[in-house]
C-alpha positions in Angstrom: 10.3 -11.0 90.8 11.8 -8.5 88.2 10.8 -7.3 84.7 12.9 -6.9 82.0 12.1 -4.2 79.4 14.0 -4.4 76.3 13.0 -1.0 74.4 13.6 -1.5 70.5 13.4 2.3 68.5 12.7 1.1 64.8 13.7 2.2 61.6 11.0 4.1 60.2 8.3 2.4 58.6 9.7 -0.9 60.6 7.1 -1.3 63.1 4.6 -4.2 60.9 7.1 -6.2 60.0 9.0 -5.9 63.5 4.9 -7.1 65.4 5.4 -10.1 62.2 8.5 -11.4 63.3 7.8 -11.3 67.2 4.5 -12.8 66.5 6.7 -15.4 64.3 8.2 -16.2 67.5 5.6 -16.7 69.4 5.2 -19.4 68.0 8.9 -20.9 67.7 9.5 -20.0 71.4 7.9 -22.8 73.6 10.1 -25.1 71.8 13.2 -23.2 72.6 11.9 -23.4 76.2 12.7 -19.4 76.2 10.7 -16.0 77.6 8.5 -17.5 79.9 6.2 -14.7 80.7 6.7 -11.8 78.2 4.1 -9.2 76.5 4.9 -7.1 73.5 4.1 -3.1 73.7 4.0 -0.6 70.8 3.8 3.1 71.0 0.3 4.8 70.9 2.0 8.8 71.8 5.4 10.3 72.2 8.1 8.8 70.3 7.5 6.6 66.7 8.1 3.3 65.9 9.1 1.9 70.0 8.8 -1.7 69.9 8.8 -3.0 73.4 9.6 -6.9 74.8 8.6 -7.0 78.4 9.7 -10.5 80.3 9.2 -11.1 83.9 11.7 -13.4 85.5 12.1 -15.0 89.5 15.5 -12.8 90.3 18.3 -11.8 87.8 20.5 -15.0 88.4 17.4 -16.8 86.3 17.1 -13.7 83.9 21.2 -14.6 83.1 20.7 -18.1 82.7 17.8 -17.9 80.8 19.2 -15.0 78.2 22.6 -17.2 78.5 20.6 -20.5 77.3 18.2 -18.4 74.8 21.5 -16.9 73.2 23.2 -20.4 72.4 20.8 -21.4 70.4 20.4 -21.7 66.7 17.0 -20.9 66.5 17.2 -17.9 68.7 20.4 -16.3 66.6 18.7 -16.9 63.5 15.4 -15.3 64.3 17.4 -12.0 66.0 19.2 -11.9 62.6 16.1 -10.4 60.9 15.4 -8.3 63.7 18.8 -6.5 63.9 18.3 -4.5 61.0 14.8 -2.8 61.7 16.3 -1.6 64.3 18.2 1.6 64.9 19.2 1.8 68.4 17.4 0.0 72.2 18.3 0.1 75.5 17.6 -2.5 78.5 15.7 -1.6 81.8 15.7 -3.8 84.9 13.2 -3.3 87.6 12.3 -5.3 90.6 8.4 -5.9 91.0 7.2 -4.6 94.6 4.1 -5.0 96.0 2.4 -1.9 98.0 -0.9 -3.1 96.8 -3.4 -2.5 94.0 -4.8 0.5 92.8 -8.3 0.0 94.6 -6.6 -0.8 97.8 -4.2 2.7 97.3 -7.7 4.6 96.3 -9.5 3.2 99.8 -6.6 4.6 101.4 -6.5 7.7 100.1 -10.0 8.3 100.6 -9.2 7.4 104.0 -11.7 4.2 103.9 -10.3 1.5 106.1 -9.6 -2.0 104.2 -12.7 -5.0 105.0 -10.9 -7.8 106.3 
């Protein structure tokens, strides 16, 4: 599995209407069959006005051919069109999803508790 974050840094004062439009598209995007598993994250410290669109996909052939199918359609390029210009720049991250267990299993360990089978 991988997640996809695409990091948005808004215009300022862009944030409300940028959390309108994506929650617009929540709405419009089970008919485009598009962004199967995606969250929305908005900065609480450091740098103002990040809008973040976090997708998790299989593997990246099904991230392309889903981007590829989201990007021909008409509904997709006219929703993106109101979102180009609240933004001023964004960058892309890729990362594979790993699993070396969850936090209470890495705090067991580290207390050197042994795992209950």
């Amino acid at each position: 599995m991988i997640v996809v974050r695409n990091v948005f840094r808004l215009k300022f004062g862009k944030a409300r209407e940028m959390r309108q439009l994506w929650e617009e598209w929540k709405s419009m995007s089970p008919e485009v069959g598009a962004l199967r598993a995606y969250r929305t994250l908005v900065d609480m410290t450091g740098e103002s006005y990040v809008f973040i669109l976090e997708n998790e996909f299989d593997d990246l052939a099904s991230y392309e051919q889903g981007q590829a199918a989201l990007f021909n359609t008409p509904t997709w390029r006219e929703f993106y069109s109101k979102v180009t210009p609240l933004v001023d720049s964004g960058y892309r991250e890729i990362f594979q999803v790993i699993d070396v267990g969850t936090a209470d299993t890495m705090t067991r360990a580290a207390s050197g508790a042994t795992a209950i089978a």
